[in-house]
C-alpha positions as CSV (number, residue, x, y, z in Angstrom):
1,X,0.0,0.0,0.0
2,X,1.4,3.1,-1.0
3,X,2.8,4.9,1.9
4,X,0.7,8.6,1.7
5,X,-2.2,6.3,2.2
6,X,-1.4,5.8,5.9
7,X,-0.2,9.1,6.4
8,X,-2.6,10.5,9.3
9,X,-2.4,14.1,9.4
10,X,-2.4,15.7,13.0
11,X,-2.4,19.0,13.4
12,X,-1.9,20.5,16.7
13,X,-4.0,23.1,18.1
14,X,-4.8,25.0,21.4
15,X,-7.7,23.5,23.3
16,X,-9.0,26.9,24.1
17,X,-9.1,26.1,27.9
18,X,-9.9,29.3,29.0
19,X,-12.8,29.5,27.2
20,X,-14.1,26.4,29.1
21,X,-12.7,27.4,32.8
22,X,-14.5,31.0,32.0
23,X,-17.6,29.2,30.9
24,X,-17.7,27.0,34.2
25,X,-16.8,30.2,36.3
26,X,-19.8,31.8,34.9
27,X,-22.0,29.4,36.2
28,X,-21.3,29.6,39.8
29,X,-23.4,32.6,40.9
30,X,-26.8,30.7,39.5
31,X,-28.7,29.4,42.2
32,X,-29.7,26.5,39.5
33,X,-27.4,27.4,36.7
34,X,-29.2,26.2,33.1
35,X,-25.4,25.5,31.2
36,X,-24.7,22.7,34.4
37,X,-27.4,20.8,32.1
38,X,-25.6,19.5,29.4
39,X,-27.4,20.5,25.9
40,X,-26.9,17.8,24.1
41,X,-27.5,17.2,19.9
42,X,-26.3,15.3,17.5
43,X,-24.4,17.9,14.5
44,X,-23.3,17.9,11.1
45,X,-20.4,20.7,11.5
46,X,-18.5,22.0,8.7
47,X,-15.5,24.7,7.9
48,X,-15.7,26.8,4.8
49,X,-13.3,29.3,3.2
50,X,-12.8,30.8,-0.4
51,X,-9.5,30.3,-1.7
52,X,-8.4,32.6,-4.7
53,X,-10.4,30.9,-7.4
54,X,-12.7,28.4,-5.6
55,X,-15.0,27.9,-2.1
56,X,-14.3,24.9,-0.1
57,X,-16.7,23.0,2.7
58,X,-15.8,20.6,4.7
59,X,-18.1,18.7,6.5
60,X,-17.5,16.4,9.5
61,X,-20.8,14.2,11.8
62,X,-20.6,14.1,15.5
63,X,-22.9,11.6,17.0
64,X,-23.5,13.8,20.4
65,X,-22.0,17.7,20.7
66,X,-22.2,19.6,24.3
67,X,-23.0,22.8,23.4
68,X,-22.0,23.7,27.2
69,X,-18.8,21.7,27.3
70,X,-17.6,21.7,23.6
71,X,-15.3,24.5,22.2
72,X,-16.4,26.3,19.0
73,X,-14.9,29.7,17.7
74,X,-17.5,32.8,17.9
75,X,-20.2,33.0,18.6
76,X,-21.9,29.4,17.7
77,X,-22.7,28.4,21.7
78,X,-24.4,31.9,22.3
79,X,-26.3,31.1,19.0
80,X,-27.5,27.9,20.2
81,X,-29.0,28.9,23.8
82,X,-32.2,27.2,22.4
83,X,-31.9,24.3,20.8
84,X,-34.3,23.1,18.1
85,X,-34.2,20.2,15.8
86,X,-32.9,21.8,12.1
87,X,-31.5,24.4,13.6
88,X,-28.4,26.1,12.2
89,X,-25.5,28.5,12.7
90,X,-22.7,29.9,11.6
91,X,-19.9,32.0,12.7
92,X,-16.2,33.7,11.6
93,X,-13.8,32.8,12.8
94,X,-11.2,35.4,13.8
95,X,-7.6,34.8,12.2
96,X,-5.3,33.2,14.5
97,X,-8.7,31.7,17.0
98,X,-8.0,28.6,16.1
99,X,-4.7,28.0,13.9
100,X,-2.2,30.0,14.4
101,X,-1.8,33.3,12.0
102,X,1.2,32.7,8.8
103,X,4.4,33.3,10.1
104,X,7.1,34.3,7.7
105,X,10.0,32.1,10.2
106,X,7.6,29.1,9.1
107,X,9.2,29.2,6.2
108,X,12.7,27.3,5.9
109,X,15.5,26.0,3.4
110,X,16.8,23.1,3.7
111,X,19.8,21.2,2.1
112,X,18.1,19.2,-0.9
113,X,20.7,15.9,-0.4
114,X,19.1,15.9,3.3
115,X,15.4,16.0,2.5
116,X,15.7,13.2,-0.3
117,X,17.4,11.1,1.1
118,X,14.9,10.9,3.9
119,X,12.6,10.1,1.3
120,X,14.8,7.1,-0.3
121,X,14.9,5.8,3.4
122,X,11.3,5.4,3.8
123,X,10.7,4.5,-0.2
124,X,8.9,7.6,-0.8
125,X,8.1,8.9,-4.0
126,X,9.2,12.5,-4.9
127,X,9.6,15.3,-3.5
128,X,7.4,17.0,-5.6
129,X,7.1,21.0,-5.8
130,X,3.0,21.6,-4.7
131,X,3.1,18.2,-2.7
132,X,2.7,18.0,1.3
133,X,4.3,15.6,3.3
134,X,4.8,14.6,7.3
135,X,7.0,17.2,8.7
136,X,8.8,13.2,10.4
137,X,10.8,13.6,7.1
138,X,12.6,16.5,7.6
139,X,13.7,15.0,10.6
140,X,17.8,15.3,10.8
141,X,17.9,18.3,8.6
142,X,19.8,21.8,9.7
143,X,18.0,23.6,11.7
144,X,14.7,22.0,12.3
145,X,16.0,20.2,15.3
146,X,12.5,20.0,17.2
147,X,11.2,17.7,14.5
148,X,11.3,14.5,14.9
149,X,10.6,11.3,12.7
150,X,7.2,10.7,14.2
151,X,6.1,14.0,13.2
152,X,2.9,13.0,10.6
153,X,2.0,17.0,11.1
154,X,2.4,18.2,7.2
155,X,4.7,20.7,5.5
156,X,4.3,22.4,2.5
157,X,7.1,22.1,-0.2
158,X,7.2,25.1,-1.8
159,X,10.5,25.0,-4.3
160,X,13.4,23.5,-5.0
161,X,16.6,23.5,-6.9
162,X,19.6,21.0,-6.2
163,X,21.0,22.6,-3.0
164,X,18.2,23.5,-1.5
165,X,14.6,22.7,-0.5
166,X,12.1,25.3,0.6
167,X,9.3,24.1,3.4
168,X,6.5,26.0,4.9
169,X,5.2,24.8,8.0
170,X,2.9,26.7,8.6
171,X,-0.7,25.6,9.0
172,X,-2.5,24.8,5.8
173,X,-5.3,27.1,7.2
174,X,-3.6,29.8,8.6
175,X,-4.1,32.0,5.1
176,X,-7.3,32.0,5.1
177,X,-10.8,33.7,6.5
178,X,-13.0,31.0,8.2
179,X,-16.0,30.3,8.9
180,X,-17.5,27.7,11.1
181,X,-21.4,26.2,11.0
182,X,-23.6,23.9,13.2
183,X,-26.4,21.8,11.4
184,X,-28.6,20.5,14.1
185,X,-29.6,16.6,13.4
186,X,-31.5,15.9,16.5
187,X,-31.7,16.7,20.0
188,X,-30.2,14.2,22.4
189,X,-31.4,13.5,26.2
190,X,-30.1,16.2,28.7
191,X,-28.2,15.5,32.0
192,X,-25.8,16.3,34.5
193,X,-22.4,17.1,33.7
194,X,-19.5,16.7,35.9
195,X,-15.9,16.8,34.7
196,X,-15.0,15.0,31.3
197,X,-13.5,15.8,28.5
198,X,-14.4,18.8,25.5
199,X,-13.9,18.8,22.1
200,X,-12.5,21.0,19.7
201,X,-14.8,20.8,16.8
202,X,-13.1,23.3,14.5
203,X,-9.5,21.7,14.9
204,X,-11.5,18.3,14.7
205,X,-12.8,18.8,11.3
206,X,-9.2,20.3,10.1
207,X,-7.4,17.1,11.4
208,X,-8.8,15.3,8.6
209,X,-6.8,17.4,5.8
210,X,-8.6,20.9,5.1
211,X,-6.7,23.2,3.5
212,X,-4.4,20.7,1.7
213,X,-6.9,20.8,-1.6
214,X,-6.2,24.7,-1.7
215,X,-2.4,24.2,-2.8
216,X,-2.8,22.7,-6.6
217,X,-2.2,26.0,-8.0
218,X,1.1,25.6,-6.9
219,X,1.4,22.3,-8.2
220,X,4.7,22.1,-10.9
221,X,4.1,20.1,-14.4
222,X,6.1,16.7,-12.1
223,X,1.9,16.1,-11.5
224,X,0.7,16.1,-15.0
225,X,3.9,14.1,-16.6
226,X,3.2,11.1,-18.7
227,X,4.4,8.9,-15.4
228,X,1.8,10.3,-13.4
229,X,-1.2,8.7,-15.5
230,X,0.7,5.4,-16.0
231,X,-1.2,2.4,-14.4
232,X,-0.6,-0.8,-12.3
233,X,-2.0,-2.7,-15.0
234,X,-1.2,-2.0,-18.6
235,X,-3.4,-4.1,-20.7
236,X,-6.5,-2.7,-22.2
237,X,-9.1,-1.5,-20.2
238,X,-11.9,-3.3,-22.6
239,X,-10.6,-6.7,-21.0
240,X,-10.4,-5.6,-17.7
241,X,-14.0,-4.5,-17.3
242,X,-15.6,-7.5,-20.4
243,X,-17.4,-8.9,-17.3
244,X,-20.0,-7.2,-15.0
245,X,-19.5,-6.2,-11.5
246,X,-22.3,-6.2,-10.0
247,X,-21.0,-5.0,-6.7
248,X,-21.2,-1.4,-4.4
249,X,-17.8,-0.1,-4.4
250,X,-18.8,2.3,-1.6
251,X,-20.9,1.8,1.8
252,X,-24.9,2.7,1.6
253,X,-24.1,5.9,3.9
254,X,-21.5,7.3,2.2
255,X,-24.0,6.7,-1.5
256,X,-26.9,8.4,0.3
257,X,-24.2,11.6,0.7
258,X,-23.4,11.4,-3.1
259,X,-26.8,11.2,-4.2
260,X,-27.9,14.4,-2.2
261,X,-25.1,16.1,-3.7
262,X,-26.4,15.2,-7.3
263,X,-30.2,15.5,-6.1
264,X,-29.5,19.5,-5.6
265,X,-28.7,20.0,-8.9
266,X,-30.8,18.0,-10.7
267,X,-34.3,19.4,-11.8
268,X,-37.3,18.0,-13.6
269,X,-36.8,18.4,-17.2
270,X,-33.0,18.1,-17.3
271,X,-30.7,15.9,-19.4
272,X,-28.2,14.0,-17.8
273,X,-25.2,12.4,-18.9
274,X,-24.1,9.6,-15.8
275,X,-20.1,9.5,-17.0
276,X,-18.0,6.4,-16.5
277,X,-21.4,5.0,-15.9
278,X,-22.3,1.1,-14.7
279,X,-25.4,-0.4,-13.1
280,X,-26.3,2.3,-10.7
281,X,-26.4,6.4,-11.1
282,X,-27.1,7.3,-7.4
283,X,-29.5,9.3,-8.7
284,X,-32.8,8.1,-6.2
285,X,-35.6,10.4,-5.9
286,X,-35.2,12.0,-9.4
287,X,-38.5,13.6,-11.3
288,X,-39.6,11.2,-14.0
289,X,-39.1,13.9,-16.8
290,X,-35.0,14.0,-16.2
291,X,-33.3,12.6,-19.2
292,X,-30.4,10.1,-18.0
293,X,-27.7,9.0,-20.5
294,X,-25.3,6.5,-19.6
295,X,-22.0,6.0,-21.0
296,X,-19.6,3.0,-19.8
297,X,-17.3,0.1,-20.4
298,X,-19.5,-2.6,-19.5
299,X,-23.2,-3.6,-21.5
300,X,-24.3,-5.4,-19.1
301,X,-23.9,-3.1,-16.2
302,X,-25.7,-0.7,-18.3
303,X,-28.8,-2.4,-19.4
304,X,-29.2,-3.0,-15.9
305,X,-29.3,0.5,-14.5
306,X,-32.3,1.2,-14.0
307,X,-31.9,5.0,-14.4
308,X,-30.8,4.8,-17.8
309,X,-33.0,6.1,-20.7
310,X,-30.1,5.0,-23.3
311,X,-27.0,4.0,-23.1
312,X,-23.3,3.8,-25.0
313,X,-20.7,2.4,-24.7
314,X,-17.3,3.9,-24.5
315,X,-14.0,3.9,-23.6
316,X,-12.7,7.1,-22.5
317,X,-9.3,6.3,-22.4
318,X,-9.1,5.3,-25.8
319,X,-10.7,8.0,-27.4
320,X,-12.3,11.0,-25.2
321,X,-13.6,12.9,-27.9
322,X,-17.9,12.0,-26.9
323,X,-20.1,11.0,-29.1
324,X,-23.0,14.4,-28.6
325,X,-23.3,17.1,-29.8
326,X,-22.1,20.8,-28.4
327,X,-24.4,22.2,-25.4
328,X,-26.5,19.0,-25.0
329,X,-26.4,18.1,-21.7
330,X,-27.6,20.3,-18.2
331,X,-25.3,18.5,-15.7
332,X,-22.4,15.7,-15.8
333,X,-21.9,13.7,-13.5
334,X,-19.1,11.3,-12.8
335,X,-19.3,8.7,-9.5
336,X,-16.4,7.0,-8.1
337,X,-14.2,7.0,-11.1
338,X,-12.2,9.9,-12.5
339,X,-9.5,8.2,-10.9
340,X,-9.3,5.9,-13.4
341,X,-8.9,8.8,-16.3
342,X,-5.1,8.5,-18.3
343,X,-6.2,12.0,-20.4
344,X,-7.9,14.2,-17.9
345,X,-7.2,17.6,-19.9
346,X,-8.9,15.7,-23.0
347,X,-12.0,14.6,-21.1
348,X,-12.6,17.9,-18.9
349,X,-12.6,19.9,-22.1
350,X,-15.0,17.6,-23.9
351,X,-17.3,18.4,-20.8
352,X,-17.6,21.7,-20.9
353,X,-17.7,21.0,-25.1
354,X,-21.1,19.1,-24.3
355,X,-22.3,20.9,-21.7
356,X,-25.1,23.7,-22.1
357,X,-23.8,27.4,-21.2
358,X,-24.4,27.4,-17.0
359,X,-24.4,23.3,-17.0
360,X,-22.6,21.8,-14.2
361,X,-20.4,18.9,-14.1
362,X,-20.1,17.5,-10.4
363,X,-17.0,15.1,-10.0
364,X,-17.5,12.5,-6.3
365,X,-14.7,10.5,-5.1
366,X,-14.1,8.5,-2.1
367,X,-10.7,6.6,-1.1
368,X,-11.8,3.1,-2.6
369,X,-10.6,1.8,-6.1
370,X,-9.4,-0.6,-8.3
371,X,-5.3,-1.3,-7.4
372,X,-4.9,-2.1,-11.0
373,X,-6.8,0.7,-12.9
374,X,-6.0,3.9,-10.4
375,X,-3.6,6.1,-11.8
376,X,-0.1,6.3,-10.1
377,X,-0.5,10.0,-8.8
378,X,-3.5,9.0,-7.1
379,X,-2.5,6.3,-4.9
380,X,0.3,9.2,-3.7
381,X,-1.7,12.1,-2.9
382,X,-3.4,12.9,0.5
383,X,-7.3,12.7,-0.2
384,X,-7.4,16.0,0.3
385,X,-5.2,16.7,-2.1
386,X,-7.0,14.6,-4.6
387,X,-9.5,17.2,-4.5
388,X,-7.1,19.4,-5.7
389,X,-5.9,17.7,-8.3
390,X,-9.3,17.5,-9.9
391,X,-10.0,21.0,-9.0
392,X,-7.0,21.5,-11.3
393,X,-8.6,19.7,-14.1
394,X,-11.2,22.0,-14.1
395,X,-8.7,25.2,-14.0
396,X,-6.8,24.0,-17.1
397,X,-9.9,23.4,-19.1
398,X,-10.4,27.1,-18.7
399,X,-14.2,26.8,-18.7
400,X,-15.6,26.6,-15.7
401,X,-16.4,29.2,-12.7
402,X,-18.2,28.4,-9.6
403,X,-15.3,25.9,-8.9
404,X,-16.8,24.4,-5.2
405,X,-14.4,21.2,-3.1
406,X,-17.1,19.4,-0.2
407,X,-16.0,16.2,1.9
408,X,-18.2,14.2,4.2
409,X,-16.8,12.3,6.9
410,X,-17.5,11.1,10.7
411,X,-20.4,9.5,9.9
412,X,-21.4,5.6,11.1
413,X,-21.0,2.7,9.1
414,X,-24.0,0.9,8.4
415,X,-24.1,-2.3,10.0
416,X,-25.1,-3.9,6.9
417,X,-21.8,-3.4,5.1
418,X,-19.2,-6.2,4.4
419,X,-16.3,-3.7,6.8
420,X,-18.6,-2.8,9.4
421,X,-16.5,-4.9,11.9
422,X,-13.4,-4.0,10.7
423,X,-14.3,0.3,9.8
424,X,-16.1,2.3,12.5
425,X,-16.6,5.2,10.5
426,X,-18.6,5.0,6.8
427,X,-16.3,5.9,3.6
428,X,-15.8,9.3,3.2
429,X,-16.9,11.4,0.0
430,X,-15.2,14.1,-1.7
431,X,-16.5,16.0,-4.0
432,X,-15.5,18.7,-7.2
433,X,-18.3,20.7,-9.3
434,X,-17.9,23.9,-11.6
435,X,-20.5,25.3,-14.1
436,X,-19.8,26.2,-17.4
437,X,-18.8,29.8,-18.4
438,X,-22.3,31.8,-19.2
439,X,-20.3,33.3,-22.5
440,X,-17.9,29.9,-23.4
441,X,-17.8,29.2,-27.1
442,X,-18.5,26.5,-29.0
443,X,-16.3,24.0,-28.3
444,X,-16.3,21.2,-31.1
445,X,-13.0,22.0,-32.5
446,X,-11.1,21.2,-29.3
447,X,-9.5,17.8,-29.8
């Protein structure tokens, strides 16, 4: 298994204590203070921020949240003195409140023979300009004494030439204005509270990755090389998918998320085109009158969706020039399988080539796939990062605004899936959309 997939990124943040000793102090004068009740709900929480061409939301699930106890930056406990099932806040966050602000020292040079051979040690591929990595392998080089190997905390690489590396360390987060919201599921039994333990949600949602999709922009051409898009497997990808698999790839939770995502897009009326299509679209609930075109590798899997008004059959890799015409379709979508794409520039500008003037094309993802079929890149980026890289095929097509990132995680696994003993949490979903430029041009003569 390649070894960025068990990277854990931790990122270390205050706990705000005084914000939970002030909180306790202020209950002492109540003759039958209200906050020694716990308020208890379980929350769908989520950070958002706008980086320079793009918004990004992440969302995380927490079974039970203590509105009295837990920690959350402005004003979000004050906002929730009444608690209601639905009910929803959000709240800036005020630079430096939760990560610390940039600091220009964060920024170091290293000797280049030091850094990579590190990563030879640990059979690491790279480094790569754009890329982060656990701060653990800078561990030994001049100057960064305090880091030791164990550090999974990541760094930005930021250049290089053959002396020299430059790292920032400072938080992915710390350039940008945040914002932090509350999404009431349902409200959970009150009772006494004495001692325990508070959460951080804020610095719980970013401990998942946040902020590493923003960096892609940065990214040099050592992504996009020929090498990158090589696969495991080199043999046509006609004979690996000639038989059906009738099989989910992801867990009924994390399928309900991606078919909501779809489901706000998607009105009565519409045509669809389900990309890299099989035997299901996610696509439940759906008015009647929506138009759903399926295009895929496998017949079978096809003539069994039962979502699909027509189908064709298609290998993308082979030839990604589509077979429809120019402004045909209102949305694209493409489930669990743009990882699996060798000519990503080719394909993206095909989309926006088929795609009606304000169409959208929403891109879903989790961190499950064929070992044989992924492309090599993938299997070495952080997830988060992922969503970068196709947030970069969209950039390069040079067609699309409205460029949005989303991830879902923290919530259950249902106990009806085939890892429920071995996963506690459900598979997490990533997602990349962007509408098509208002004014683009016709777009036929692009391959």
């Amino acid at each position: 298994m390649p070894y960025a997939i068990l990277i854990q990124y931790i990122y270390i943040n205050s706990k705000y204590l005084y914000k939970f000793y002030s909180k306790s102090k202020s209950t002492e004068k109540c003759e039958e203070p209200i906050m020694n009740r716990a308020k208890l709900a379980s929350a769908k929480c989520y950070l958002s921020w706008n980086s320079a061409d793009a918004s990004h939301i992440d969302w995380q699930y927490f079974p039970k949240v203590d509105f009295w106890r837990d920690i959350f930056p402005g004003d979000i406990n004050e906002q929730f003195q009444d608690l209601d099932d639905g009910s929803h806040a959000e709240s800036g966050i005020n630079t430096g409140e939760v990560f610390p602000a940039k600091q220009a020292q964060a920024l170091k040079h290293v000797r280049h023979k030091s850094v990579t051979t590190n990563f030879s040690t640990r059979h690491i591929p790279g480094p790569y300009i754009g890329r982060h990595y656990p701060k653990g392998l800078l561990a030994g080089c001049s100057g960064l004494g305090t880091i030791y190997p164990q550090d999974m905390t990541p760094f930005l690489l930021r250049n290089m030439d053959e002396k020299e590396v430059e790292v920032d360390l400072n938080h992915p987060l710390s350039d940008f204005e945040l914002a932090i919201g509350v999404k009431i599921d349902e409200l959970l039994p009150s009772k006494e509270e004495r001692g325990g333990q508070c959460n951080d949600i804020a610095s719980d949602i970013a401990n998942n990755g946040s902020g590493l999709q923003c960096t892609t922009s940065q990214l040099s051409t050592e992504l996009t090389n020929q090498a990158s898009f090589s696969r495991k497997v080199d043999f046509e990808d006609r004979l690996f998918y000639q038989s059906p698999r009738m099989v989910q790839h992801i867990d009924s939770r994390a399928r309900q998320t991606i078919n909501q995502i779809y489901l706000e897009h998607i009105k009565p009326g519409m045509k669809i085109l389900d990309l890299m299509s099989s035997w299901e679209s996610h696509l439940n609930g759906i008015d009647d009158s929506v138009n759903v075109i399926g295009l895929g590798m496998n017949q079978e899997e096809l003539q069994a969706n039962p979502r699909l008004q027509s189908h064709d059959v298609w290998d993308l890799n082979q030839n990604p020039l589509l077979p429809y015409n120019d402004n045909e379709f209102d949305v694209v979508i493409c489930t669990v399988s743009i990882e699996y794409v060798i000519h990503p520039d080719d394909v993206f500008k095909q989309i926006a080539r088929i795609l009606k003037p304000g169409g959208r094309f929403i891109v879903t993802f989790s961190d499950r796939w064929f070992p044989e079929k992924v492309i090599r890149v993938w299997t070495e980026l952080h997830p988060y990062e992922r969503m970068g890289l196709v947030l970069d095929y969209f950039r390069k097509s040079n067609a699309f605004t409205t460029l949005l990132t989303e991830s879902w995680h923290g919530w259950l696994r249902p106990s009806d899936d085939k890892y429920f003993q071995q996963k506690l949490h459900s598979d997490p979903v990533f997602a990349v959309q962007g509408v098509k430029e208002i004014n683009s041009s016709t777009w036929s003569s692009y391959l």
